[in-house]
Kinemage of the C-alpha trace (Angstrom):
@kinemage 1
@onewidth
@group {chain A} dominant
@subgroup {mainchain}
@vectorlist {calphas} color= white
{ca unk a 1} P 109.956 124.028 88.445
{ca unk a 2} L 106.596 126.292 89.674
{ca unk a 3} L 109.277 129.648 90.742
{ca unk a 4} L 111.078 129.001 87.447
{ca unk a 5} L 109.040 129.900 84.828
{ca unk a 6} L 111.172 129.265 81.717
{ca unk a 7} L 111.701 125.839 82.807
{ca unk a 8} L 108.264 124.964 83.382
{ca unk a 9} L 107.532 126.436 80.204
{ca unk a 10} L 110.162 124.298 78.176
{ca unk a 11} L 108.748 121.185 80.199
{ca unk a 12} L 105.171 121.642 79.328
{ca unk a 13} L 106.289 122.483 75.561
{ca unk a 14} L 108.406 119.168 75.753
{ca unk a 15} L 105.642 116.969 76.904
{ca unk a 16} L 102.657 118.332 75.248
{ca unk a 17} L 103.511 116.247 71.866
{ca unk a 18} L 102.714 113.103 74.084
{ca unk a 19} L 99.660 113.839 75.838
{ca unk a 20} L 101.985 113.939 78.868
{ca unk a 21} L 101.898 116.384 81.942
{ca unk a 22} L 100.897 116.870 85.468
{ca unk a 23} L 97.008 116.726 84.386
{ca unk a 24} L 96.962 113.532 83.168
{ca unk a 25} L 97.289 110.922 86.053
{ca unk a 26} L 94.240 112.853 87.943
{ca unk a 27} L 92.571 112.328 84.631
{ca unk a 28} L 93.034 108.844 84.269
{ca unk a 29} L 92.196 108.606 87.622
{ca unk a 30} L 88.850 110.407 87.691
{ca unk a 31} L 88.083 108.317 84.427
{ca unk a 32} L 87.878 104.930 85.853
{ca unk a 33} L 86.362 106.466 89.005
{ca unk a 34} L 83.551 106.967 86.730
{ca unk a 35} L 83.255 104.108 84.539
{ca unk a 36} L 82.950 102.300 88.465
{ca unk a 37} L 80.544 105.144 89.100
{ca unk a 38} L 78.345 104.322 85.831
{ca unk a 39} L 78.731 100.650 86.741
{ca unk a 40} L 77.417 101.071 90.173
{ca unk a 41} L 80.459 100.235 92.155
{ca unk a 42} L 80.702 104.271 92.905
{ca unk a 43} L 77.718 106.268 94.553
{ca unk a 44} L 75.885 108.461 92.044
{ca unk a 45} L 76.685 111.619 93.974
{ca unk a 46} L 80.632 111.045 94.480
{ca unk a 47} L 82.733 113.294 92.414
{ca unk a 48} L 85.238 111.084 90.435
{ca unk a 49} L 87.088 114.177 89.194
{ca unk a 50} L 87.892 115.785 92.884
{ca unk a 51} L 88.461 112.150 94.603
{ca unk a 52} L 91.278 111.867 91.723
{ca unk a 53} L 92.642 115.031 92.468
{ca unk a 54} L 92.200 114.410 96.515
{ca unk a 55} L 94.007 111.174 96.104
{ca unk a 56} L 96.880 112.246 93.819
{ca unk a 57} L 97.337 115.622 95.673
{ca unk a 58} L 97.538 113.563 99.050
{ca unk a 59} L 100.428 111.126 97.033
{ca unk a 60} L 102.340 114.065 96.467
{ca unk a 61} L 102.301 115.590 99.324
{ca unk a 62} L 103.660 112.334 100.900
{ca unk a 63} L 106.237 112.156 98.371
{ca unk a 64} L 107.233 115.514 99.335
{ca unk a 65} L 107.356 114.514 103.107
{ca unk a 66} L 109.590 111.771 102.175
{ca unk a 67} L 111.908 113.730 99.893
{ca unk a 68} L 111.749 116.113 103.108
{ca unk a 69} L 113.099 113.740 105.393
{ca unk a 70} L 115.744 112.278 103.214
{ca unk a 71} L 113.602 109.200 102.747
{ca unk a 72} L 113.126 107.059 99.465
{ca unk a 73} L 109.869 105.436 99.870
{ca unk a 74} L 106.334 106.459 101.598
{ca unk a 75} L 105.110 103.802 104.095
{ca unk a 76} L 102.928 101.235 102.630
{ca unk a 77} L 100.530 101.971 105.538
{ca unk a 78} L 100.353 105.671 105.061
{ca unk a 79} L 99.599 104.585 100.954
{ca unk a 80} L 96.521 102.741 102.560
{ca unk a 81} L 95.597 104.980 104.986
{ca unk a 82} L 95.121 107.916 102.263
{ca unk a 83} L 93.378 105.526 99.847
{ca unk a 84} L 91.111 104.024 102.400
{ca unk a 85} L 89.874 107.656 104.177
{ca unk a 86} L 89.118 108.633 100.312
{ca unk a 87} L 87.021 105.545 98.768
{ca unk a 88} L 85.461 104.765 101.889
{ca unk a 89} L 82.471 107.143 101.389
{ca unk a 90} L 82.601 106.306 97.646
């Protein structure tokens, strides 16, 4: 979609109407990161919006992988691996 403009455009026009595009998982993400954070599950100086966008940039990247090698799913342990190496600071 990225080196073809026209269709990203009609994409984004398409899904705008529903709150919808590529933004909003890392948002939902980084919002419960920090209702944990303001509950004290997450440390104070953790960064809920770049651990969201860490975490879903590292998902898509393995989806891409996947796709690369003609594979359908990503390995449950590479799933926990990613997660795991992210919230383990938090």
């Amino acid at each position: 979609m990225i080196w073809k403009p026209p269709g990203t455009l009609r994409l984004r026009d398409s899904l705008a109407p529903h709150g919808a595009g590529p933004d909003v998982p890392v948002a939902v993400i980084a919002d419960y990161l920090a209702a944990e954070q303001r509950l004290g599950r997450i440390a104070p100086a953790a960064d809920p919006a770049a651990v969201a966008a860490l975490l879903v940039g590292a998902c898509f990247h393995q989806a891409f992988l996947a796709h690369f090698r003609g594979e359908t799913d990503i390995p449950r342990a590479a799933a926990d691996a990613l997660v795991s190496a992210l919230t383990a600071p938090l």
